[in-house]
C-alpha positions as CSV (number, residue, x, y, z in Angstrom):
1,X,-56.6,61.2,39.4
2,X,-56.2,63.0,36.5
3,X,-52.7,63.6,34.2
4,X,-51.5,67.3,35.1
5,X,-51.8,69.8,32.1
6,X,-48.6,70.7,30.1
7,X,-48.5,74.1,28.4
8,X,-46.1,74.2,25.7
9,X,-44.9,71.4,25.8
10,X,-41.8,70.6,24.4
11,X,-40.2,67.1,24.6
12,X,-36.0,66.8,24.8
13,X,-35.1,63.4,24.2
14,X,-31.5,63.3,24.7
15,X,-30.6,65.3,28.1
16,X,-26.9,65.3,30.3
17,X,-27.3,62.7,32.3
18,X,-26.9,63.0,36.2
19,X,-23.6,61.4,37.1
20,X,-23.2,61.8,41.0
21,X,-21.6,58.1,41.6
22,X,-18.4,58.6,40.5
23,X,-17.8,55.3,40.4
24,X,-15.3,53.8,38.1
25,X,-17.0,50.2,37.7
26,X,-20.0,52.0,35.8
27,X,-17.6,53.2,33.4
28,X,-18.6,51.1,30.6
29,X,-22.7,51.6,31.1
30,X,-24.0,53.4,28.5
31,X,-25.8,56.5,30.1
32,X,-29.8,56.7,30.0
33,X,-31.4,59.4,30.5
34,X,-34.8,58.7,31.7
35,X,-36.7,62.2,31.4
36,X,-37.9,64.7,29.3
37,X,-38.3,68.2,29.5
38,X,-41.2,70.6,29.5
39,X,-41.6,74.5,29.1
40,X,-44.0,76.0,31.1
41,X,-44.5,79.9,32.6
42,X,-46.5,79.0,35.6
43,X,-45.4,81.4,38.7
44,X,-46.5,78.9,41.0
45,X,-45.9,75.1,41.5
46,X,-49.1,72.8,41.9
47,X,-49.5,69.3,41.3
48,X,-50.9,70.3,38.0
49,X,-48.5,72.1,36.8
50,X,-45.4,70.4,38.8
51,X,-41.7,70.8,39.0
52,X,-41.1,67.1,37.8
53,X,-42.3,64.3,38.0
54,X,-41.3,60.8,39.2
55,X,-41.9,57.0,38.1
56,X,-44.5,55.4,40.9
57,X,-45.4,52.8,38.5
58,X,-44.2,50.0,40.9
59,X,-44.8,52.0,44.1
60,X,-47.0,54.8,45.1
61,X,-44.9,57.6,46.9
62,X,-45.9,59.5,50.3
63,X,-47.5,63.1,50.1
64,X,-44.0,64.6,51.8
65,X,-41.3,62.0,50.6
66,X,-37.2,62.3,51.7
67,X,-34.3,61.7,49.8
68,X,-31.8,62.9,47.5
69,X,-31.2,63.2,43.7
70,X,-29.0,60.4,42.6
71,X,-27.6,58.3,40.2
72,X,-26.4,54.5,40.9
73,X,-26.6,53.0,37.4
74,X,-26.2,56.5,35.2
75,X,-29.8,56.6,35.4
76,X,-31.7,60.1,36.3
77,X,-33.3,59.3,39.6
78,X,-34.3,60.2,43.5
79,X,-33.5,57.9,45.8
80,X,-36.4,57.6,48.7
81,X,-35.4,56.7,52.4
82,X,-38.7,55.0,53.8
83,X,-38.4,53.3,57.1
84,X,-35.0,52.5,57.3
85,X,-35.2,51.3,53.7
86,X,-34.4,52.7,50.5
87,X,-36.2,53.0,47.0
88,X,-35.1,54.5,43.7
89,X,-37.8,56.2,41.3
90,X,-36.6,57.6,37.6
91,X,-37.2,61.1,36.9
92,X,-39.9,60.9,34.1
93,X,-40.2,65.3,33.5
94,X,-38.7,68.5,34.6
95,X,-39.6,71.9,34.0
96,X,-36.8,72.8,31.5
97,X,-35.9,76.0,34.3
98,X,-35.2,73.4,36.8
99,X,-32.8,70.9,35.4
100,X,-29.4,72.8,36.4
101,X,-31.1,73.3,39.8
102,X,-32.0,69.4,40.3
103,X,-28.1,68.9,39.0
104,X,-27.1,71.1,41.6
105,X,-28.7,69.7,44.1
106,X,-27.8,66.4,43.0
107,X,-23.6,66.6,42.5
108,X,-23.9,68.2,46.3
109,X,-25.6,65.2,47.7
110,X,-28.4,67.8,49.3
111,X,-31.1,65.9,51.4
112,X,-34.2,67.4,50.4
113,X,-38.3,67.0,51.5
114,X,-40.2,66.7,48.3
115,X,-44.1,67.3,48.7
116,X,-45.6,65.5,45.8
117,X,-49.4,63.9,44.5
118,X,-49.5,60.5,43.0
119,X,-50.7,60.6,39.7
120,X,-51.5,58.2,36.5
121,X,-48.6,59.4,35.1
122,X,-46.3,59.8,37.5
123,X,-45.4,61.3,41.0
124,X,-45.8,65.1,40.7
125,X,-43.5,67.0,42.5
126,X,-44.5,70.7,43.5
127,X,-42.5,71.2,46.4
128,X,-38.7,71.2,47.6
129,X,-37.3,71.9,51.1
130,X,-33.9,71.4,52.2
131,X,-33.9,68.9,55.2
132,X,-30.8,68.7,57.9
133,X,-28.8,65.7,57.6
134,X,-30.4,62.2,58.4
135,X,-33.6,62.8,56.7
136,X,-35.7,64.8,59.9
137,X,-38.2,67.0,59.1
138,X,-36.4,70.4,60.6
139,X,-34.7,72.4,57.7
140,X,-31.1,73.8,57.6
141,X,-30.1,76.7,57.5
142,X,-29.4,76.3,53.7
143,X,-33.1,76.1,52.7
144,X,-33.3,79.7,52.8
145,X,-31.3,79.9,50.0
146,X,-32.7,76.7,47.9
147,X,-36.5,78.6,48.3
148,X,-34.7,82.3,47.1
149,X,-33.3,80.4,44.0
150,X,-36.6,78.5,42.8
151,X,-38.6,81.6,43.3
152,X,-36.2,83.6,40.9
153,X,-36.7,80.6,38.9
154,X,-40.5,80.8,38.8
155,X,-40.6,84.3,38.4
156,X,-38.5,83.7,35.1
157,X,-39.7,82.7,31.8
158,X,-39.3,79.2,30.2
159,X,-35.7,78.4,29.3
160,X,-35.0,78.1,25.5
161,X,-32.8,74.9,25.4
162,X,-29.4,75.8,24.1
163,X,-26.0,73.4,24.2
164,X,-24.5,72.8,27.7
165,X,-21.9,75.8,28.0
166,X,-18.9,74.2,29.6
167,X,-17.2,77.2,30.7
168,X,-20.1,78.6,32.5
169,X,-19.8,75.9,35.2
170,X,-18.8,77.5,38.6
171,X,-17.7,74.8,41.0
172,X,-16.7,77.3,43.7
173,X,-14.8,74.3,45.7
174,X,-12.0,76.3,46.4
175,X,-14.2,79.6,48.1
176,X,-13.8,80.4,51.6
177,X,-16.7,82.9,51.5
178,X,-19.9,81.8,52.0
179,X,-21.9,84.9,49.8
180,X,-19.0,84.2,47.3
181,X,-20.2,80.6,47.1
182,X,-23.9,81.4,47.1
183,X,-23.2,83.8,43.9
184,X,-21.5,81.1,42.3
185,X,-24.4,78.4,43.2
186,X,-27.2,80.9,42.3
187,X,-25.2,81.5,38.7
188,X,-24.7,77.8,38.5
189,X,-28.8,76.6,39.7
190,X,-30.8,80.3,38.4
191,X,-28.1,81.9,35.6
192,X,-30.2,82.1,33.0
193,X,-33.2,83.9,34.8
194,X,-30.7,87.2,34.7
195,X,-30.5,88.6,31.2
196,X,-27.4,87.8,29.2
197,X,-25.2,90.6,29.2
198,X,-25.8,90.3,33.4
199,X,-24.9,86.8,33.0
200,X,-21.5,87.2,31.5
201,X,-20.7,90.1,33.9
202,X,-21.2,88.1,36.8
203,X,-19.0,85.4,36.1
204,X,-16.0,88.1,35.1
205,X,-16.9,89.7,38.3
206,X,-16.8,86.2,40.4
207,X,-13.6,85.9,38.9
208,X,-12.0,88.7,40.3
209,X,-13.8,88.4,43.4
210,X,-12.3,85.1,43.9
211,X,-8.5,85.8,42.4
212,X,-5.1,86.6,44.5
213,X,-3.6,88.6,41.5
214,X,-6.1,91.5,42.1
215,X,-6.0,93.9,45.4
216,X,-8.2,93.2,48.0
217,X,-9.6,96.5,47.5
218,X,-10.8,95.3,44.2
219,X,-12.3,92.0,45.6
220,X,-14.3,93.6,47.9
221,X,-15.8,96.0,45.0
222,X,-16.5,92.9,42.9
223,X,-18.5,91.1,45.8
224,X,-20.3,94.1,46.7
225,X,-20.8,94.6,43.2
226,X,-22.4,91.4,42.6
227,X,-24.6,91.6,45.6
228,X,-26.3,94.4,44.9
229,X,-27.1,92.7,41.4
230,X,-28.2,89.4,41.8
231,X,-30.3,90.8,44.8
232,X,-32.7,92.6,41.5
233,X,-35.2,90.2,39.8
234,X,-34.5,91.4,35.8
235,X,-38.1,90.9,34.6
236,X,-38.9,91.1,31.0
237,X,-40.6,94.0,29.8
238,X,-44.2,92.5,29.7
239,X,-46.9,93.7,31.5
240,X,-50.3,91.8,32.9
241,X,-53.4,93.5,31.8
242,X,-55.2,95.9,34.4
243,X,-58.3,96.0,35.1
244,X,-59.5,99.7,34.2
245,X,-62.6,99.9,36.8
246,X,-60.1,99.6,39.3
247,X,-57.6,101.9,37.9
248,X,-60.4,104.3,38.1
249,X,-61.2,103.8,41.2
250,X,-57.7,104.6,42.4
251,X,-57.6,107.8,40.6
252,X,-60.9,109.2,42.1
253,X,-60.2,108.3,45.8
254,X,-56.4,109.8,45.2
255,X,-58.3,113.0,43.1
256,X,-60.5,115.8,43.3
257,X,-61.8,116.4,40.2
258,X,-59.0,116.4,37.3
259,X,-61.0,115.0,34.6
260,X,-58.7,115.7,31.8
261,X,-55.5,113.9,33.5
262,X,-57.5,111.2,34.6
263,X,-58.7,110.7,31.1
264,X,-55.1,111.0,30.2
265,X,-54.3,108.6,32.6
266,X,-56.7,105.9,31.7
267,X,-55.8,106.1,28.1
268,X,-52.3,104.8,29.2
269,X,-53.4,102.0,30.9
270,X,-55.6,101.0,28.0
271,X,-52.4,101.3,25.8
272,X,-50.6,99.0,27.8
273,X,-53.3,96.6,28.2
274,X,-53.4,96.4,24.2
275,X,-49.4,96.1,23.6
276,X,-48.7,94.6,27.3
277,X,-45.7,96.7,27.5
278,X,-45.1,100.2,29.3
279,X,-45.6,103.2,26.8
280,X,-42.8,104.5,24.7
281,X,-43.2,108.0,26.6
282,X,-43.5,109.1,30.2
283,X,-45.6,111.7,32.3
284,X,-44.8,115.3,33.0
285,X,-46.9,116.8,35.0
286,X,-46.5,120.5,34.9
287,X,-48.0,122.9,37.1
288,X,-48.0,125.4,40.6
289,X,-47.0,124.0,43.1
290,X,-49.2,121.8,45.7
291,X,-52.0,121.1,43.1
292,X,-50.9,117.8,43.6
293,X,-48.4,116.5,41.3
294,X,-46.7,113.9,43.4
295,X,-50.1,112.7,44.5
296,X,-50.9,112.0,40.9
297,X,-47.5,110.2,40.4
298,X,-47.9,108.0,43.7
299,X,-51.6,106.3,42.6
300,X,-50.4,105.8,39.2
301,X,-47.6,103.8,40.4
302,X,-50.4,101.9,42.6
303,X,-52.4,101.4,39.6
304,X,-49.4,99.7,37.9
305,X,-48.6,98.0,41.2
306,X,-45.2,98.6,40.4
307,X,-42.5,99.9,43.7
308,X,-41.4,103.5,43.1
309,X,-38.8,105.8,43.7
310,X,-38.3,109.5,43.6
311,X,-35.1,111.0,42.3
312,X,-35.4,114.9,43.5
313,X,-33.1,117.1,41.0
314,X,-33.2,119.9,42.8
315,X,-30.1,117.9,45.6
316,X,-28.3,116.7,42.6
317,X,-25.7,118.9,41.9
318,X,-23.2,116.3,40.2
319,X,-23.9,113.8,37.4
320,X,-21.8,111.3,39.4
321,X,-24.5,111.0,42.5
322,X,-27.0,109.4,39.7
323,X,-24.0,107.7,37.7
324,X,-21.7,106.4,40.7
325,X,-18.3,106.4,41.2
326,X,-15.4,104.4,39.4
327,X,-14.4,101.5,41.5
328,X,-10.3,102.7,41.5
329,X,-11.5,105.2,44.5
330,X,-11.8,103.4,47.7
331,X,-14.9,105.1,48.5
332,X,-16.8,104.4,45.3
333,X,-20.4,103.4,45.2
334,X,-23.5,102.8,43.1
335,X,-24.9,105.6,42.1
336,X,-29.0,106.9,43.1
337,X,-30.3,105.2,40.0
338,X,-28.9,101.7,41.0
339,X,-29.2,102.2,44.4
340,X,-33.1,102.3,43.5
341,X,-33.1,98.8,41.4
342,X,-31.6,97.6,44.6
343,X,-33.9,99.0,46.6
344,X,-37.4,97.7,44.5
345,X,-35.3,94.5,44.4
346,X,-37.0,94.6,40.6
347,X,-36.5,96.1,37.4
348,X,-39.5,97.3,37.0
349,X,-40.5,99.8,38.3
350,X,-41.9,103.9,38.8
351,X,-39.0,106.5,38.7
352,X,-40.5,109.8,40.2
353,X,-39.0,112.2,39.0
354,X,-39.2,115.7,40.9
355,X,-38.4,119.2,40.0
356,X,-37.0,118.1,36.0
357,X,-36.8,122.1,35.5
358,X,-34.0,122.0,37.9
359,X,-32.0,118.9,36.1
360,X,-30.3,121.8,34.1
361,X,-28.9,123.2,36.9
362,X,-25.8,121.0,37.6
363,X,-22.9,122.4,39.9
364,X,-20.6,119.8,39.2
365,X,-18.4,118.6,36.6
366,X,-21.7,117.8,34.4
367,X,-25.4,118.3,33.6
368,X,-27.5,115.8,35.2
369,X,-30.0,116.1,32.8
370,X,-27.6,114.0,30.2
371,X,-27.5,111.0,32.6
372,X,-31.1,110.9,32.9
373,X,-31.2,111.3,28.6
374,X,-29.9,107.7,28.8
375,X,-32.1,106.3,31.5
376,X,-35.2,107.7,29.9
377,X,-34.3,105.8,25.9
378,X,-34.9,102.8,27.8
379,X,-31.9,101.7,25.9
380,X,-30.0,100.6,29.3
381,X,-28.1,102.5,31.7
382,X,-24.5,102.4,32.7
383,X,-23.7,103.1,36.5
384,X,-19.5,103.4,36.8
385,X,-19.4,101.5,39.8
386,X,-21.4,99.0,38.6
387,X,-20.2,98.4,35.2
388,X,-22.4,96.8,33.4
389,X,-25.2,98.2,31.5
390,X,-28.7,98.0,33.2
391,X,-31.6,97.0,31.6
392,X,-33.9,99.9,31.3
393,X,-37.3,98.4,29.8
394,X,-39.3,98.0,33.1
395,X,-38.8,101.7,34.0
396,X,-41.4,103.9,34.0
397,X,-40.6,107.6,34.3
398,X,-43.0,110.4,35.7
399,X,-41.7,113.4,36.1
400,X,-42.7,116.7,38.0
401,X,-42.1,120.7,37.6
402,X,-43.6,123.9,37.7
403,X,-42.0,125.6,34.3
404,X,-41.7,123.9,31.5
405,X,-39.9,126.4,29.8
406,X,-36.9,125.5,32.1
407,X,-37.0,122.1,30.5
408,X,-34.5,121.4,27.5
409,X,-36.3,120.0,24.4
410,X,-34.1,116.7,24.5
411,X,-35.9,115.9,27.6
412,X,-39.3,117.4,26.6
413,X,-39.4,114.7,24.4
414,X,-39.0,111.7,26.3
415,X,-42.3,112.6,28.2
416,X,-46.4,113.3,27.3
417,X,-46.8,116.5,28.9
418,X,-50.1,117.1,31.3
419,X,-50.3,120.5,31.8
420,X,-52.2,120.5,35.4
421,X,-53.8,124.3,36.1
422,X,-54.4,125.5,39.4
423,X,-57.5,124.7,41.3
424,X,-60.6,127.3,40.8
425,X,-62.3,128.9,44.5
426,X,-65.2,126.0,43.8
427,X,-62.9,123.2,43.6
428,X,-60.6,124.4,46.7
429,X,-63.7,124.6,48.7
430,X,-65.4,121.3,47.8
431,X,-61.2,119.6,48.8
432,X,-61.3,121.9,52.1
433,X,-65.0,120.4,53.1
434,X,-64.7,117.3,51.5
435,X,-61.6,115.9,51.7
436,X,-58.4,118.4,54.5
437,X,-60.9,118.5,57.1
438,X,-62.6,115.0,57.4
439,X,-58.9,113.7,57.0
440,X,-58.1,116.0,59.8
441,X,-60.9,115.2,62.2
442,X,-60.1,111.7,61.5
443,X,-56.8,111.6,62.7
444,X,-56.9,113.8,66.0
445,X,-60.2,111.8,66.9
446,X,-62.8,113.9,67.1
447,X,-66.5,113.5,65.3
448,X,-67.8,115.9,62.5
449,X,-70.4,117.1,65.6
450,X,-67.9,118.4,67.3
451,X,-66.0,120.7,65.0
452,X,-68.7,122.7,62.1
453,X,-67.6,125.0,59.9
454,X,-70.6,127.4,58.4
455,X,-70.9,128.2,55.1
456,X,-69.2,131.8,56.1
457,X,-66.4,130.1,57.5
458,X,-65.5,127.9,54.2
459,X,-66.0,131.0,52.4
460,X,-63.6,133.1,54.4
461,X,-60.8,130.2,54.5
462,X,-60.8,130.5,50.4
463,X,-61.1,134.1,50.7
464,X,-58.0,134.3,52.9
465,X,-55.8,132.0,50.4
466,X,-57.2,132.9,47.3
467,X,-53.8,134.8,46.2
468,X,-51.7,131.1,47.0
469,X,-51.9,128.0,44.2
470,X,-52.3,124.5,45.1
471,X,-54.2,123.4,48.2
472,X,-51.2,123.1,51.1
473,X,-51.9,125.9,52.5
474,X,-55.7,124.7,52.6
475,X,-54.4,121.6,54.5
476,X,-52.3,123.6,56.8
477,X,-55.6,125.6,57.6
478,X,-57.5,122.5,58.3
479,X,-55.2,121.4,60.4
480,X,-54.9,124.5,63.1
481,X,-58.9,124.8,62.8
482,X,-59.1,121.1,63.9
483,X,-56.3,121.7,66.8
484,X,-58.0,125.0,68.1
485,X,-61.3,123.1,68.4
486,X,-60.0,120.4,70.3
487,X,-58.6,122.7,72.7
488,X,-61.2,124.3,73.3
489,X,-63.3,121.1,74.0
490,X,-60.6,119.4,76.1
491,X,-59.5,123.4,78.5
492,X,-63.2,124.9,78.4
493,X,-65.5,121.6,78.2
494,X,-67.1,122.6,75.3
495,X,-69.1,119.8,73.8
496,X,-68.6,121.5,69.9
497,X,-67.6,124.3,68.4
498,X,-68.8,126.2,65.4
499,X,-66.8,128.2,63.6
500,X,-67.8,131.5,61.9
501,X,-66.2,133.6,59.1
502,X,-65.1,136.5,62.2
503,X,-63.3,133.1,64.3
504,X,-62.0,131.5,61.2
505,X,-60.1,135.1,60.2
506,X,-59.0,135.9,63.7
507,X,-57.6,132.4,64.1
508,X,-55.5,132.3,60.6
509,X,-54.5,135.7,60.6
């Protein structure tokens, strides 16, 4: 067996040693510190690239081993229960994001199930579970909430080694609440996966959650407050690579036609495939209604594989439903924006915009179209229940609207504008044939044999809705064809029915 592969590797030779004896006659023992660290981005743990790894030069550790993280002679070390007996095995490497977690787990005498592969260098470790007390193999009800902290921890990048912050400990011993003292043992264990503005808000927000000289009133905002934000993964702002044949292949199963704002499309994803980070500018998609704008919005966000949300301007009549309210009403909560970070449980993600022309047209104390100025910099965002600013550099806007010219120039400018005309009598027919009907026929059940539309019959559907943009009404049309042949295959046992141009105009109109 081979050594496992170490990717930027870099060695720290003098780490805090784990001291979970308290035990007074050691007090003279010099510490040693028996590992190193390593940096590595790997998402997922293997035995190649492991979470740490132990010393199995004298013994040769099972594939699932039980124990605990300990430390009898101020050495780093898991102690092993085997058959009744007991084995100690210094800790050789850790993944530099794991060290405050294998603390953690150490100073809180946890039992955990390592799954590991013996190695020529060591016992790789790829694997932790929480095991109930007395070493069996069924897992408390804690291990839920060991597997949600090394997940964030894999998700996040490679911790830059910094001194030991003394006052960013969080002992929690005297919390009643259990959330309370998950928040505090997620900050202690996974901190440093949230960015550092996020970091230092949390603990000033666990303080008050915890202290008896605020109101209760404010406790509970502070713990509601800090639930909704360590429940968001704060990614960094880099983006994988997509593949562009596949991108394509979204856009034409999602759109008829469209060439020019597929091109446009593409030439996005290209752009972030070369700088790895979203584009500086959004998407506006301007044009009639129902020729598809949301549809547009919806693959792209597919193609990104990114959640998304949809912010609709034309209900927000007050700046405060996207901003939030101030935590000194007793009623206050987050506002839409951070209600959608929530939401995506990431911070990265599509914001769909709909109906921008409208974002002028406030009711309130405000324009709504100012809030939205700050989430679209991508400078961060401020929600007032909140508190805190919000990273904004995973957001991608794409907004929607049918005039332009209803638009103020501060926000024209945050977006590349597609202008998206209306579909010609050609293209309608070709999305009536090829596309609203099959859909149709699909979906109620019956076969392409049993419903035929004749050339005069297309022709007189687009004749009949050629004074109306987009293609609803198209779909709407589809849809009562379809029904009125089924009945009349189920009540007069017809085995099809072919429509003309004279049925097709009595039946619509």
């Amino acid at each position: 067996m081979g050594a496992f592969p170490v990717t930027r590797t870099k060695e720290i030779m003098i780490m805090p040693v784990f001291d979970f004896s308290n035990n007074s006659s050691n007090e003279n023992t010099e510490p040693v510190c028996t590992y190193t660290t390593f940096m590595s981005n790997a998402k997922e743990k293997t035995p190649q690239e492991p979470i740490f790894v132990l010393d199995n030069s004298k013994r040769q550790w099972a594939h699932h081993a039980i124990g605990k993280f300990t430390n009898q002679i101020f050495r780093t070390s898991f102690e092993f229960k085997d058959e009744g007996e007991t084995y100690i095995a210094d800790i050789l490497k850790v993944d530099s994001r794991f060290v405050s977690l294998l603390k953690w787990l150490g100073e809180n005498h946890i039992n955990v199930r390592l799954s590991g592969e013996n190695q020529e260098n060591g016992y790789a470790v790829y694997k932790i579970r929480e095991t109930a007390f007395g070493g069996g193999t069924k897992l408390s009800a804690e291990d839920g909430f060991l597997q949600f902290m090394i997940e964030r921890l894999l998700s996040s990048s490679a911790a830059v080694e910094t001194e030991e912050d003394e006052d960013a400990d969080e002992s929690g011993d005297n919390m009643k609440l259990t959330s309370l003292q998950s928040i505090s043992d997620f900050m202690t264990c996974a901190g440093r996966t949230l960015p550092d503005n996020i970091r230092l808000w949390a603990r000033r927000n666990l303080a008050v959650a915890r202290s008896q000289e605020v109101s209760p009133e404010e406790r509970r905002h502070a713990q509601r407050a800090l639930s909704i934000m360590m429940n968001v993964r704060w990614k960094s702002n880099y983006f994988e690579a997509i593949d562009p044949v596949e991108a394509r292949k979204i856009l034409d199963e999602e759109l008829y036609g469209m060439e020019r704002v597929k091109q446009r499309i593409m030439e996005t994803i290209i752009q972030i495939n070369r700088t790895h980070t979203l584009p500086a500018y959004g998407l506006l998609l301007v044009g009639p209604a129902g020729t598809g704008k949301s549809q547009i919005a919806y693959a792209v966000a597919r193609i990104l594989k990114l959640p998304w949300t949809t912010l609709d301007m034309s209900s927000i009549n007050d700046p405060e439903q996207l901003t939030g309210s101030s935590r000194i009403y007793a009623n206050a909560k987050p506002g839409i924006i951070m209600d959608a970070f929530s939401m995506a449980g990431e911070s990265n993600l599509v914001f769909i915009i709909n109906e921008l022309d409208k974002a002028n047209s406030g009711k309130g104390t405000g324009n709504p179209a100012d809030v939205l100025l700050t989430l679209l910099d991508n400078l961060g965002f401020t929600d007032n229940y909140m508190e805190c600013m919000i990273p904004t550099v995973g957001v991608y806007p794409i907004a929607t609207a049918n005039d332009k010219s209803q638009i103020s120039s501060p926000l024209m400018s945050r977006f590349a504008v597609i202008d998206i005309p209306d579909y010609t009598p050609e293209e309608k027919k070709a999305i009536f044939s090829k596309f609203a009907l099959p859909k149709v026929l699909k979906r109620i059940g019956l076969h392409e044999g049993e419903c035929i539309m004749t050339d005069e019959a297309l022709d007189t559907v687009i004749d009949i809705f050629s004074d109306t943009t987009g293609i609803r009404d198209l779909e709407q049309a589809a849809e009562h064809i379809v029904a009125n042949a089924l009945y009349q295959i189920e009540v007069d046992h017809l085995k099809q029915v072919v429509f003309t141009g004279e049925m097709v105009r009595e039946l619509l109109l």
